[in-house]
Kinemage of the C-alpha trace (Angstrom):
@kinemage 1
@onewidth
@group {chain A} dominant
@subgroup {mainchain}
@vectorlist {calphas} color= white
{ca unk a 1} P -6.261 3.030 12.850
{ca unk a 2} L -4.351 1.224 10.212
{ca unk a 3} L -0.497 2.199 10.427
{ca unk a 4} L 2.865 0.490 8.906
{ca unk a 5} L 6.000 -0.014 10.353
{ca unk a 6} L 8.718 2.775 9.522
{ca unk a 7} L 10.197 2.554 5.993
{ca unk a 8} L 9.761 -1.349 6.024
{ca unk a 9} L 9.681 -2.429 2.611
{ca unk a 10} L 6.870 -4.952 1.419
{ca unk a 11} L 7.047 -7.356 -1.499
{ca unk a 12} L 4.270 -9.135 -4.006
{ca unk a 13} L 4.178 -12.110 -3.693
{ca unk a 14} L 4.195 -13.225 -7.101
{ca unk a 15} L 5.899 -10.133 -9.594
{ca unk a 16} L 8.141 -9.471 -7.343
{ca unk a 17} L 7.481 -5.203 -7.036
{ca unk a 18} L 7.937 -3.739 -3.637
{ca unk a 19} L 5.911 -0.851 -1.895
{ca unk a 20} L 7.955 0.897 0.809
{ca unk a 21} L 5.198 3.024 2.863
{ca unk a 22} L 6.682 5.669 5.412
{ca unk a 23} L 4.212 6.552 8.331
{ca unk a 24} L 2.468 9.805 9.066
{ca unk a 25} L 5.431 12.035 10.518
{ca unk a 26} L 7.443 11.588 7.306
{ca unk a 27} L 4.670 12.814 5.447
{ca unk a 28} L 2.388 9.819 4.030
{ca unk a 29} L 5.087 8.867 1.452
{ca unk a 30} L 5.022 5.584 -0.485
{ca unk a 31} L 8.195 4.382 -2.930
{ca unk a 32} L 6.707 1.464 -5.971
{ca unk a 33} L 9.371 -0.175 -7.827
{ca unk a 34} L 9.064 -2.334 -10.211
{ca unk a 35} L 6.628 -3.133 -13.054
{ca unk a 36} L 8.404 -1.340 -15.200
{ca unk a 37} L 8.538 1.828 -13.721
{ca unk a 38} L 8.956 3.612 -10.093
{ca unk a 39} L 6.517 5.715 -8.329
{ca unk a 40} L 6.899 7.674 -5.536
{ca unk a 41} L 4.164 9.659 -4.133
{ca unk a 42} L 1.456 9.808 -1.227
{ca unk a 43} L -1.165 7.584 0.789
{ca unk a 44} L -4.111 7.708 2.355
{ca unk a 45} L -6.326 5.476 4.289
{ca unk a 46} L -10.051 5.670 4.227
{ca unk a 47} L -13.121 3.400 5.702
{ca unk a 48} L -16.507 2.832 4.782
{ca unk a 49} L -19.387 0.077 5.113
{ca unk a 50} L -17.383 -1.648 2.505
{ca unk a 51} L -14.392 -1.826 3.281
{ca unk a 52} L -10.848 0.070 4.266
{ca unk a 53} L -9.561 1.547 0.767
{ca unk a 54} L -5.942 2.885 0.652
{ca unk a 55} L -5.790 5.900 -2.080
{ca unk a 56} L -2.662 6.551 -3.652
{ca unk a 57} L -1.426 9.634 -5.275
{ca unk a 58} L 1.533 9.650 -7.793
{ca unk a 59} L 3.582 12.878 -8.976
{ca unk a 60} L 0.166 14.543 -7.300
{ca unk a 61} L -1.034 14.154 -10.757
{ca unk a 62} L -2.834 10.501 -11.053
{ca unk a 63} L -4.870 9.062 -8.172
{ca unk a 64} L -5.626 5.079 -7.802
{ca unk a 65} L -7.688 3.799 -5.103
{ca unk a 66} L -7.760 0.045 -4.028
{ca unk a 67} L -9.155 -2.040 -1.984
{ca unk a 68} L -6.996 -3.088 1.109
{ca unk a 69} L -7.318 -6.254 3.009
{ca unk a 70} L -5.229 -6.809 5.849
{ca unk a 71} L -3.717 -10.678 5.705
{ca unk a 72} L -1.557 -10.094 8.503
{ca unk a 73} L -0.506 -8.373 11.275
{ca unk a 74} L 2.135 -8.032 14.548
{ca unk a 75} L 0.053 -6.127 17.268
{ca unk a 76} L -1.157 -3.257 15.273
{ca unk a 77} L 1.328 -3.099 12.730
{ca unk a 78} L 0.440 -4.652 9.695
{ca unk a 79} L 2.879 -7.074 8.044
{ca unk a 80} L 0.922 -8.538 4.766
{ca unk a 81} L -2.013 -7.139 2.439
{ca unk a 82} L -3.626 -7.473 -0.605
{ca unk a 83} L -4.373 -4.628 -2.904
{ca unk a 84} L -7.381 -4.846 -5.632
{ca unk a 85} L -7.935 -1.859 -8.160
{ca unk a 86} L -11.050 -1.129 -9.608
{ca unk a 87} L -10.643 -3.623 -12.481
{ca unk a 88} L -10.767 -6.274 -10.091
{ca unk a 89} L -6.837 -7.154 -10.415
{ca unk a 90} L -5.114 -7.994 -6.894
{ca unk a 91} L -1.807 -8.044 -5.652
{ca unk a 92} L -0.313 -9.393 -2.314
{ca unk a 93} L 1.990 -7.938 -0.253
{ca unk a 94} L 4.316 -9.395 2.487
{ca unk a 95} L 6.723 -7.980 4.572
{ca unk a 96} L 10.410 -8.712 3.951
């Protein structure tokens, strides 16, 4: 099962935005800044043939799903990933 360290904060590599996921028992949260804007809302994790696709939920009114590709991890924790929406844009992510 794909999990993330507690409240560890993860930054792209090249815009600069940060993602700071907290794990299950804090509810699934996720905190975007940058970009021009800040989102906070939920995440999900879910696997097929293709793939593992993280879905994120804003304000529980918008939904974006994206591709995730682990680049990195420390036993099971994952430390870097790259995120690609469904117009084919991609973002890495390392931890800080």
């Amino acid at each position: 099962m794909l999990s993330f360290p507690s409240a560890v904060v993860f930054k792209d590599t090249a815009s600069g935005q940060t993602i700071r996921f907290f794990p299950e028992g804090e509810g699934h949260k996720l905190v975007w800044q940058g970009g021009g804007a800040d989102k906070i809302g939920t995440y999900w994790f879910h696997s097929n043939q293709y793939g593992d696709y993280l879905e994120i939920a804003f304000n529980y009114a918008r939904e974006e799903t994206y591709l995730f590709v682990v680049l990195q991890k420390e036993g099971d924790v994952i430390t870097g990933f790259r995120l690609k929406d469904r117009a084919g844009r991609e973002t890495e992510f390392r931890k800080l």
